[in-house]
N, CA, C and O atoms as a GROMACS GRO file, in nm:
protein
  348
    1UNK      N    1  -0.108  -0.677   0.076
    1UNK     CA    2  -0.243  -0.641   0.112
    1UNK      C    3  -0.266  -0.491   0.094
    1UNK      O    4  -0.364  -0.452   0.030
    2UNK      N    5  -0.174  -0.405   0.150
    2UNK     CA    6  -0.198  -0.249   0.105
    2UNK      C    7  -0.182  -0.259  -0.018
    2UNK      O    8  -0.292  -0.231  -0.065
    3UNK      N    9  -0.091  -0.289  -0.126
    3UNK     CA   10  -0.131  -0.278  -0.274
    3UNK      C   11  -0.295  -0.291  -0.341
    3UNK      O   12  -0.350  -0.213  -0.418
    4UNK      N   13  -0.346  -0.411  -0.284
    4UNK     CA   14  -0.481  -0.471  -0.332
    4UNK      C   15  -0.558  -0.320  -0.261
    4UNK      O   16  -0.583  -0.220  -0.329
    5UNK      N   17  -0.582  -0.330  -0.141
    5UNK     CA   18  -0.672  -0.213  -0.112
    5UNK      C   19  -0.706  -0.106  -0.177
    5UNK      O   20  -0.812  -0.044  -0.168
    6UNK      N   21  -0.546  -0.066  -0.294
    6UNK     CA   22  -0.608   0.033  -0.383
    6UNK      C   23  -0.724  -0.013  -0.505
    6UNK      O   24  -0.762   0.053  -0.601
    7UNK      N   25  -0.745  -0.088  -0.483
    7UNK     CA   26  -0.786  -0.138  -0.567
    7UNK      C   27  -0.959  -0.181  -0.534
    7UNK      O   28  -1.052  -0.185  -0.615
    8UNK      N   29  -0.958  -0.209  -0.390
    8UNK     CA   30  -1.109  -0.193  -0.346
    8UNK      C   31  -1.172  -0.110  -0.335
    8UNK      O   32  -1.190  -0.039  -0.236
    9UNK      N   33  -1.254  -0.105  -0.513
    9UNK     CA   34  -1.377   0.030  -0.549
    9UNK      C   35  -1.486   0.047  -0.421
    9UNK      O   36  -1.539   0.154  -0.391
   10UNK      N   37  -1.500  -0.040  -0.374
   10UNK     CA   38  -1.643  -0.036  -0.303
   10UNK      C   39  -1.622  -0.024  -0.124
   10UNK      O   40  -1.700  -0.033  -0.029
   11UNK      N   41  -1.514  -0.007  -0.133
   11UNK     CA   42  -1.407   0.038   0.044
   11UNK      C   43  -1.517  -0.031   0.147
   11UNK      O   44  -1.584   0.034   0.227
   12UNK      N   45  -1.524  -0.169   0.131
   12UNK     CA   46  -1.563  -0.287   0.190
   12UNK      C   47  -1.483  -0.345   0.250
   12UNK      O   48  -1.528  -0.412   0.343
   13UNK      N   49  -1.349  -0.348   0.231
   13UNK     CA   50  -1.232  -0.425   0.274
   13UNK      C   51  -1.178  -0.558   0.228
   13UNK      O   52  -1.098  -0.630   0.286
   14UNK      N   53  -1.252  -0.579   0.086
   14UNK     CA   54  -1.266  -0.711   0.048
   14UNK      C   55  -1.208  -0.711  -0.090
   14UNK      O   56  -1.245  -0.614  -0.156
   15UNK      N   57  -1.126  -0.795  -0.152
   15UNK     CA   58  -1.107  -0.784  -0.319
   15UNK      C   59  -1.249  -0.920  -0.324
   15UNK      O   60  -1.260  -1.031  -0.272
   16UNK      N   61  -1.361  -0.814  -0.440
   16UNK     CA   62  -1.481  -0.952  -0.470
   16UNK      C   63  -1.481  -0.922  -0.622
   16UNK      O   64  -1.427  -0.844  -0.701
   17UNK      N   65  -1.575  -1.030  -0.623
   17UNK     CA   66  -1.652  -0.997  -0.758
   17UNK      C   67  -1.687  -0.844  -0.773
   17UNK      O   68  -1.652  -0.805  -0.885
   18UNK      N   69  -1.724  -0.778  -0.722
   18UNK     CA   70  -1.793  -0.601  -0.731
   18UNK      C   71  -1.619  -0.505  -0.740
   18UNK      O   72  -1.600  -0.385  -0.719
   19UNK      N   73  -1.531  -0.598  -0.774
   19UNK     CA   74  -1.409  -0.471  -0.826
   19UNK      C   75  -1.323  -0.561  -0.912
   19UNK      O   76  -1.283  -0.677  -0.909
   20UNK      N   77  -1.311  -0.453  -0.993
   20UNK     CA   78  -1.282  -0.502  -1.113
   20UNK      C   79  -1.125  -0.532  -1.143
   20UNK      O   80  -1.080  -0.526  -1.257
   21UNK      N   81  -1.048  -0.566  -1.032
   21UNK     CA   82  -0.932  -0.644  -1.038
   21UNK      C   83  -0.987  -0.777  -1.038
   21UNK      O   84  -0.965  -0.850  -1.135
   22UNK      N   85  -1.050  -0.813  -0.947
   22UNK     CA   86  -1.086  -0.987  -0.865
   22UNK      C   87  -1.043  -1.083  -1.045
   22UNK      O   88  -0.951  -1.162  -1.066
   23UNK      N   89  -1.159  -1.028  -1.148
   23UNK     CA   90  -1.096  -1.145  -1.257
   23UNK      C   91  -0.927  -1.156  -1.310
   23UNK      O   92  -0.879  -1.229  -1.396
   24UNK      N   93  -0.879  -1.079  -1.242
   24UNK     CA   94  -0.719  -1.044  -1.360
   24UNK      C   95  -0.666  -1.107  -1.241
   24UNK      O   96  -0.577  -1.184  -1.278
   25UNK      N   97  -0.682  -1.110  -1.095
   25UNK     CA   98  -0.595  -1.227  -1.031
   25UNK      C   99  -0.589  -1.335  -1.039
   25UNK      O  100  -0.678  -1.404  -1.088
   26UNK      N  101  -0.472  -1.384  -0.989
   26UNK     CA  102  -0.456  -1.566  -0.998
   26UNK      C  103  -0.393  -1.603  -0.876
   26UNK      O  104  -0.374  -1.516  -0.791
   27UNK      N  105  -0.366  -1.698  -0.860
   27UNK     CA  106  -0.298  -1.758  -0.772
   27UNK      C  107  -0.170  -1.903  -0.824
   27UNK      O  108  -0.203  -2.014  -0.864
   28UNK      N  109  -0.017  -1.847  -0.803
   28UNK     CA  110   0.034  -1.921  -0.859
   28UNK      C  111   0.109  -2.058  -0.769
   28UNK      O  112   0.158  -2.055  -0.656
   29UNK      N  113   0.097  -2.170  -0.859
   29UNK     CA  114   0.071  -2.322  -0.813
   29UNK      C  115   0.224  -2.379  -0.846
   29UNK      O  116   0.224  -2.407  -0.965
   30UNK      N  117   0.353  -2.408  -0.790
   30UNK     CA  118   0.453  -2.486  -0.855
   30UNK      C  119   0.404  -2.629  -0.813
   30UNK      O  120   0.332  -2.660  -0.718
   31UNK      N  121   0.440  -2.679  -0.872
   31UNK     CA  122   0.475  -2.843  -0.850
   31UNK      C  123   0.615  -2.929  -0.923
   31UNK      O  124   0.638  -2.903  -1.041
   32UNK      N  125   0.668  -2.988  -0.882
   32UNK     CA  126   0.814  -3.004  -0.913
   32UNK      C  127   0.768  -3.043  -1.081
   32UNK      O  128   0.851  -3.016  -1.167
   33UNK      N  129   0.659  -3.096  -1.115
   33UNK     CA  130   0.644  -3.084  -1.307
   33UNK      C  131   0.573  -2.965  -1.358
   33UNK      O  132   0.589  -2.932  -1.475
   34UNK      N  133   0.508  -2.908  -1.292
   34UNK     CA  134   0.485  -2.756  -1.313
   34UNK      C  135   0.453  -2.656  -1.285
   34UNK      O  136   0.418  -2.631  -1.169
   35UNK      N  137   0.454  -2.554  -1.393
   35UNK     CA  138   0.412  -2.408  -1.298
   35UNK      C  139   0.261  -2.343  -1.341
   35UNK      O  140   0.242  -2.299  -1.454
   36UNK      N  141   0.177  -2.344  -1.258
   36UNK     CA  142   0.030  -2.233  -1.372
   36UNK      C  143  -0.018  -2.154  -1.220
   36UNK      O  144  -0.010  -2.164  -1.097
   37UNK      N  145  -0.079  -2.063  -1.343
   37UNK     CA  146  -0.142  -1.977  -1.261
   37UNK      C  147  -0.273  -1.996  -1.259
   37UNK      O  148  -0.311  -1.979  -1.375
   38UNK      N  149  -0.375  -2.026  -1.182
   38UNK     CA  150  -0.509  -2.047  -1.151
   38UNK      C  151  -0.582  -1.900  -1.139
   38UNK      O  152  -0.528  -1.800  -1.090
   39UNK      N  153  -0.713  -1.907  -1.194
   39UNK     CA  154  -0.789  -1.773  -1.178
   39UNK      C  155  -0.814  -1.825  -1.045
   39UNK      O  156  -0.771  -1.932  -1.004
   40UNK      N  157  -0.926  -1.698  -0.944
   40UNK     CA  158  -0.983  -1.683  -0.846
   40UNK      C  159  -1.077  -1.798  -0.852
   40UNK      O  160  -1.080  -1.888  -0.768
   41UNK      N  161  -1.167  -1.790  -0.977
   41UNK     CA  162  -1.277  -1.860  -1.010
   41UNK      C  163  -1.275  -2.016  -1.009
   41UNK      O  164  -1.347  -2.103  -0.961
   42UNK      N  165  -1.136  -2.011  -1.100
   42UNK     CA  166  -1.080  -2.149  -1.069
   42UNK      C  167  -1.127  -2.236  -0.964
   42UNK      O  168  -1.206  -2.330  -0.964
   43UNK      N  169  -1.030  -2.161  -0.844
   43UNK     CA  170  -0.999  -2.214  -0.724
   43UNK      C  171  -1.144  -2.166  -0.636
   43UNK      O  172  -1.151  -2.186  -0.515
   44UNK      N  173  -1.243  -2.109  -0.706
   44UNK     CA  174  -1.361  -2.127  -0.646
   44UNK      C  175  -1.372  -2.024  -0.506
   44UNK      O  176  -1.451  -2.048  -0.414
   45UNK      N  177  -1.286  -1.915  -0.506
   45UNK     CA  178  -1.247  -1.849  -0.427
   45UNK      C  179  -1.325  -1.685  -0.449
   45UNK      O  180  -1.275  -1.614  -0.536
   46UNK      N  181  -1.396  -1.653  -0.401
   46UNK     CA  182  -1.514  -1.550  -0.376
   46UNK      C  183  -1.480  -1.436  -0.280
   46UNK      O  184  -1.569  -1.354  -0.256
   47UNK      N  185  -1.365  -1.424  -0.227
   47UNK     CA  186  -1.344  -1.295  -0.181
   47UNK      C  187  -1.184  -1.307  -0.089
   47UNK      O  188  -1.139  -1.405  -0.028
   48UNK      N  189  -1.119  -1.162  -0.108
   48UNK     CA  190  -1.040  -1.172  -0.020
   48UNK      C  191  -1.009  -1.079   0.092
   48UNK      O  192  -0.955  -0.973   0.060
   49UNK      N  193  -1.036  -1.102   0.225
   49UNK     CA  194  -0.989  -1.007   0.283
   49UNK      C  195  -0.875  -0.963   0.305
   49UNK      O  196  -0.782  -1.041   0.327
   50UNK      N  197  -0.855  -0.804   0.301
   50UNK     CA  198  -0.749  -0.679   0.310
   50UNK      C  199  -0.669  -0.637   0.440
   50UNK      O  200  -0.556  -0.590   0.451
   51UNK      N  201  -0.793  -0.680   0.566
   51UNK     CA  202  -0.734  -0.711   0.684
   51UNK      C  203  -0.621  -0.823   0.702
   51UNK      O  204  -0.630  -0.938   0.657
   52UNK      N  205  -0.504  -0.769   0.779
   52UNK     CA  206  -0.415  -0.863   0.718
   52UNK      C  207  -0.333  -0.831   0.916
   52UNK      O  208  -0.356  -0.737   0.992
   53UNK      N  209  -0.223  -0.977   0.943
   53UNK     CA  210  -0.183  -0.938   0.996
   53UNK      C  211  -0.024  -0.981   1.001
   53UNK      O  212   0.014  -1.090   0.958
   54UNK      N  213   0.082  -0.866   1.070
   54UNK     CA  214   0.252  -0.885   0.992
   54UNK      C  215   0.338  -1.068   1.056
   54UNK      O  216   0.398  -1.081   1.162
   55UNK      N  217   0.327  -1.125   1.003
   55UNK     CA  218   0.436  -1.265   1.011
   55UNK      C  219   0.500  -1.317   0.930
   55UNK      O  220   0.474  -1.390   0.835
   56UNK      N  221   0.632  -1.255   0.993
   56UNK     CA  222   0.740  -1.242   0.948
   56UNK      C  223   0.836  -1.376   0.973
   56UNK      O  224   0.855  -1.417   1.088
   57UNK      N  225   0.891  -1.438   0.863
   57UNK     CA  226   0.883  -1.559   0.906
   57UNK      C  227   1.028  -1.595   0.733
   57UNK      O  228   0.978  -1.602   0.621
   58UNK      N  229   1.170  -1.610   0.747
   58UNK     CA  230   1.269  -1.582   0.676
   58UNK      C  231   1.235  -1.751   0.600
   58UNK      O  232   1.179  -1.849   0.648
   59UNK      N  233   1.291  -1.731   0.477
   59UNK     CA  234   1.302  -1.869   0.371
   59UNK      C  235   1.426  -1.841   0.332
   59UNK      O  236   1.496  -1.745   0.363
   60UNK      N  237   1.460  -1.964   0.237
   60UNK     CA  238   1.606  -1.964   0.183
   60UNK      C  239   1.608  -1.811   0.112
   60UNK      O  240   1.669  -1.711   0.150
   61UNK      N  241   1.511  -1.828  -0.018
   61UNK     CA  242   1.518  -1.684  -0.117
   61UNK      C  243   1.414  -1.600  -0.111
   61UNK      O  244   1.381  -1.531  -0.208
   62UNK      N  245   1.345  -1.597   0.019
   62UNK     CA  246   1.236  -1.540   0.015
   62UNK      C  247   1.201  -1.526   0.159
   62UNK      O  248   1.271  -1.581   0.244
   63UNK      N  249   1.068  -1.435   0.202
   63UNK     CA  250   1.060  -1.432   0.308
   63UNK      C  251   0.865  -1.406   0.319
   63UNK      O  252   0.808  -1.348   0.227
   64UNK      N  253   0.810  -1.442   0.404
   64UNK     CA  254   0.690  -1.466   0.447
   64UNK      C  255   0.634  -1.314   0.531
   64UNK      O  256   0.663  -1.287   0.648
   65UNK      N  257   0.580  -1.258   0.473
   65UNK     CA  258   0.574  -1.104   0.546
   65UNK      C  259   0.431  -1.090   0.570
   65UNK      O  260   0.426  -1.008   0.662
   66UNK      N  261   0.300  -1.127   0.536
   66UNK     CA  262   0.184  -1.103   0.635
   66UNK      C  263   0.112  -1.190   0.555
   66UNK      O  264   0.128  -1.225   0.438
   67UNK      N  265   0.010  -1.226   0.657
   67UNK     CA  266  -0.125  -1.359   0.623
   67UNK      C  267  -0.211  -1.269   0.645
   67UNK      O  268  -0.201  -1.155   0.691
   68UNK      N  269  -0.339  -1.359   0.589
   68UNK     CA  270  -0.466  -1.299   0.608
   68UNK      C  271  -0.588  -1.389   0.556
   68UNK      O  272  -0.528  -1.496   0.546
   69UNK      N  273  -0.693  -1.410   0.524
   69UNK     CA  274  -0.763  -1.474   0.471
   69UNK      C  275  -0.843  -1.471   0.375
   69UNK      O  276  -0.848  -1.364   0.313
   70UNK      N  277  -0.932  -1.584   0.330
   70UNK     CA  278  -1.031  -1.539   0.192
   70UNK      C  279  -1.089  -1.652   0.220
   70UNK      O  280  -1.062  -1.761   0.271
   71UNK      N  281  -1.214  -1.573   0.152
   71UNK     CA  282  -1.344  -1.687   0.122
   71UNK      C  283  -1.370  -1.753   0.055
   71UNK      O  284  -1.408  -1.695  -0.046
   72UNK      N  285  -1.375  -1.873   0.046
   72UNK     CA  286  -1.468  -1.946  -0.079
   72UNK      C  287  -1.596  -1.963  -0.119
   72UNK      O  288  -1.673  -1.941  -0.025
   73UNK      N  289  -1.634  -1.984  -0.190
   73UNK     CA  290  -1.824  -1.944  -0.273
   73UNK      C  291  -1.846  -2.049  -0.172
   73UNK      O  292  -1.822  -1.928  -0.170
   74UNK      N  293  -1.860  -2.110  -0.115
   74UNK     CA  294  -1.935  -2.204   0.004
   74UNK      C  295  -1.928  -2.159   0.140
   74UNK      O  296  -1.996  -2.198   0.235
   75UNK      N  297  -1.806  -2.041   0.136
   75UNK     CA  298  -1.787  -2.031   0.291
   75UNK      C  299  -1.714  -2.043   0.353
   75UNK      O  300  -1.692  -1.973   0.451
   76UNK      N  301  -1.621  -2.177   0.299
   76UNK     CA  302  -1.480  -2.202   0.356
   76UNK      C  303  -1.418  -2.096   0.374
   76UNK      O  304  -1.468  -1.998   0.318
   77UNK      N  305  -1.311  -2.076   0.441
   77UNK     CA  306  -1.217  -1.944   0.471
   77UNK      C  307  -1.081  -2.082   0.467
   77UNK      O  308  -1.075  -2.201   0.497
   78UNK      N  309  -0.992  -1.980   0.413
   78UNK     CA  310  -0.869  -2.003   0.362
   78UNK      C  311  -0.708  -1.950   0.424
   78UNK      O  312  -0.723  -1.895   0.533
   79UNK      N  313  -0.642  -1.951   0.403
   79UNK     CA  314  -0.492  -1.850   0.455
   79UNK      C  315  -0.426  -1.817   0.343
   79UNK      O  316  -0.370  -1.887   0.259
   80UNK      N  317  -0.440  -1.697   0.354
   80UNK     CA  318  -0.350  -1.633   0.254
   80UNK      C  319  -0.214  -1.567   0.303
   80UNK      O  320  -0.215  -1.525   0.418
   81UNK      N  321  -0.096  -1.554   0.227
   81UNK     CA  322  -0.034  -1.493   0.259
   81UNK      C  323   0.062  -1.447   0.166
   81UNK      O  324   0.080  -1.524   0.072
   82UNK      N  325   0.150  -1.306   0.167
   82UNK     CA  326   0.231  -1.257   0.130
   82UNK      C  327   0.403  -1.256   0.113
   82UNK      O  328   0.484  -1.206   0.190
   83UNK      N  329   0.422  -1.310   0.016
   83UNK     CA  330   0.547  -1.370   0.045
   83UNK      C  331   0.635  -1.255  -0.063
   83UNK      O  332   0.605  -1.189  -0.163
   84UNK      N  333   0.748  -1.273   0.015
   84UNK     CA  334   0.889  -1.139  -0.092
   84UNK      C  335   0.965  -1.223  -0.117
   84UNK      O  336   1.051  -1.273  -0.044
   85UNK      N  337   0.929  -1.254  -0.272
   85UNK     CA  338   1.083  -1.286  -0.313
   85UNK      C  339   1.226  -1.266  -0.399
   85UNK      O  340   1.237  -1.230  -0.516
   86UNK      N  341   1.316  -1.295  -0.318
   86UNK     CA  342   1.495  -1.215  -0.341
   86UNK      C  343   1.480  -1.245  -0.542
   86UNK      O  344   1.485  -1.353  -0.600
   87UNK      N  345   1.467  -1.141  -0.587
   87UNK     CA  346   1.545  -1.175  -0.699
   87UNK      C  347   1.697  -1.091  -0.770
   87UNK      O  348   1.752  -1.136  -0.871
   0.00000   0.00000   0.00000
């Protein structure tokens, strides 16, 4: 989440449409037959908030280090979160 913030031109607190990262993100999808990366747009997803908070939370090769949320073009709100993984 502090990475993205550099990135919010309009110091709203939000990655949207109005900064010009929002199209170059994705969101990546495994499924045991495959791997893709989905745009924002894709997934119909219209903003993300920067407010974030730390849960910390250990995996086999990886670890779960802060959530936060995002919007969808209807409204829905979502969970996002930040995950580190061991390579």
């Amino acid at each position: 989440f502090g990475e993205l913030s550099d990135y919010d031109e309009d110091k709203n607190n939000w990655i949207d449409e109005n900064d010009r990262i929002f199209n170059k993100l994705g969101v990546w999808m495994k499924t045991p037959s495959q791997d893709r990366i989905y745009s924002l747009k894709d997934l119909d997803i219209g903003a993300i908030y920067l407010g974030n908070t730390q849960t910390y939370f250990p995996f086999k090769n990886s670890q779960l280090s802060q959530s936060g949320i995002y919007l969808k073009e209807n409204l829905d709100i979502g969970f996002i979160s930040k995950i580190d993984f061991k390579v």
